[in-house]
N, C-alpha and C positions, 0 to 999 in steps of 0.2 A: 318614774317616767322613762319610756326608753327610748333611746337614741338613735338620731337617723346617721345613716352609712348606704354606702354603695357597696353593690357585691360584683364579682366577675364569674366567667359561669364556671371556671373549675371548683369554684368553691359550692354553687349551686348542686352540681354534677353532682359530688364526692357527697354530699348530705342525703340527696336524694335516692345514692344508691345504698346509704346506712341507714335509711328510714330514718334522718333525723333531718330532714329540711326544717322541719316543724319551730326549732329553736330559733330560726332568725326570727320570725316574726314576734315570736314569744320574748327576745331580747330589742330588738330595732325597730323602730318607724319612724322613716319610710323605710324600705327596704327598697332604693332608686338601682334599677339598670339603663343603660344605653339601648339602645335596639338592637345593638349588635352583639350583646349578650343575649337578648330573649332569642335572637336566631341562633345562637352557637346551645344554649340552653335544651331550645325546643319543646318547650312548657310553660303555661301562664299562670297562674296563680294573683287572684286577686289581692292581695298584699305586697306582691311586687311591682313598683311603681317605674314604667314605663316614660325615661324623660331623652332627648336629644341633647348631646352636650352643644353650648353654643361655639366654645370656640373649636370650629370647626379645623381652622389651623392648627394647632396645638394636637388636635387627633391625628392629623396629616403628620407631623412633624414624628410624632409617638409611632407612628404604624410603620417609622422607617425602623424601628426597636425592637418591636413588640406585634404581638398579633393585634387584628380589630378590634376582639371583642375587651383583650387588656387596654387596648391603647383609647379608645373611646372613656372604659368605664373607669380610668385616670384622669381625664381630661374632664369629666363629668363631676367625680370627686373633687378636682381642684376648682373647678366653678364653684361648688356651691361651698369650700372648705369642709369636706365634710371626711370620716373615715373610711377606708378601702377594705376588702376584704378580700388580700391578693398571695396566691401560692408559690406563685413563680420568682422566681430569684430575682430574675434582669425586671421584672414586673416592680416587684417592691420595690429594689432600690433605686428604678424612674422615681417611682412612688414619694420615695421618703427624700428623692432630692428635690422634690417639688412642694417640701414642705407637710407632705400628706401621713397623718397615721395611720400605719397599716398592720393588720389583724393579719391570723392566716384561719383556715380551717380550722385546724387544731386550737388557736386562740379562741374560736368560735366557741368549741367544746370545751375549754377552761371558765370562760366565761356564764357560761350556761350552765355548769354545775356549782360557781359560784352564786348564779343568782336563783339557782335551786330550781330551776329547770329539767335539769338531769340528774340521777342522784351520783352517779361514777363516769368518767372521763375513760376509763381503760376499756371499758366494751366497744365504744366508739372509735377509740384507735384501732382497738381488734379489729372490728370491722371495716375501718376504714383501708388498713395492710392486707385483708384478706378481699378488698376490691382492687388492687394493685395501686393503691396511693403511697407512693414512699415517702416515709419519714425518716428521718437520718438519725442512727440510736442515739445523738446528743438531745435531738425536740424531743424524744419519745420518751428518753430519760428522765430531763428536764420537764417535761408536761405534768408528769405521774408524777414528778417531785412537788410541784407547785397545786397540783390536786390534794395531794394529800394521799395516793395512793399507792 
């Protein structure tokens, strides 16, 4: 059974441009954004499920931090308790003081090739540094260590 999470759109972005959006769906559902991810996005897809976070204060509060599209799709997460899939440093650690687990891209790609989705993690990083996604040689180390490659 796979599991519902929220995404933000840098992680949307970064898949999309390594021709690997394909894996959230193939791991998550629902795959919930805010709206203000599908605008920062700019792409629909029928598997990403379009919700309004209710507490609209708590986005107000977050958007003095963080941009819209993080601070909404935090606020959305912690409504329904659910996991995040957030890249940004000051994004996650809102994230994780608000009690939320947070994934990153690259966790995405760890996970996908555990659950035998993908068959190697290291093309996708290539890919993903040769779109200008930096990862810091500790995650990138550490990634390919935990893949197994």
């Amino acid at each position: 059974m796979r599991e519902p999470i929220v995404a933000d759109s840098t992680s949307l972005i970064a898949l999309e441009r390594i021709d690997a959006l394909t894996v959230l769906p193939a791991m998550f559902e629902p795959v919930l954004i805010p709206p203000e991810v599908e605008h920062e996005f700019g792409a629909a897809y029928p598997w990403l499920k379009v919700e309004v976070p209710t507490n609209q204060a708590l986005v107000s509060s977050l958007k003095l931090l963080l941009g819209d599209g993080e601070a909404a799709a935090i606020a959305l997460a912690s409504q329904h308790r659910l996991p995040i899939i957030l890249d940004d440093r000051q994004a996650r650690t809102v994230a994780r003081q608000l009690g939320l687990r947070v994934i990153g891209t690259v966790g995405c790609a760890l996970k996908a090739k555990q659950a035998g989705v993908v068959a190697a993690v290291k093309p996708l990083i290539e890919k993903l540094e040769e779109q200008g996604f930096y990862l810091s040689p500790a995650l990138k180390t550490e990634s390919l260590r935990l893949a197994g490659e």
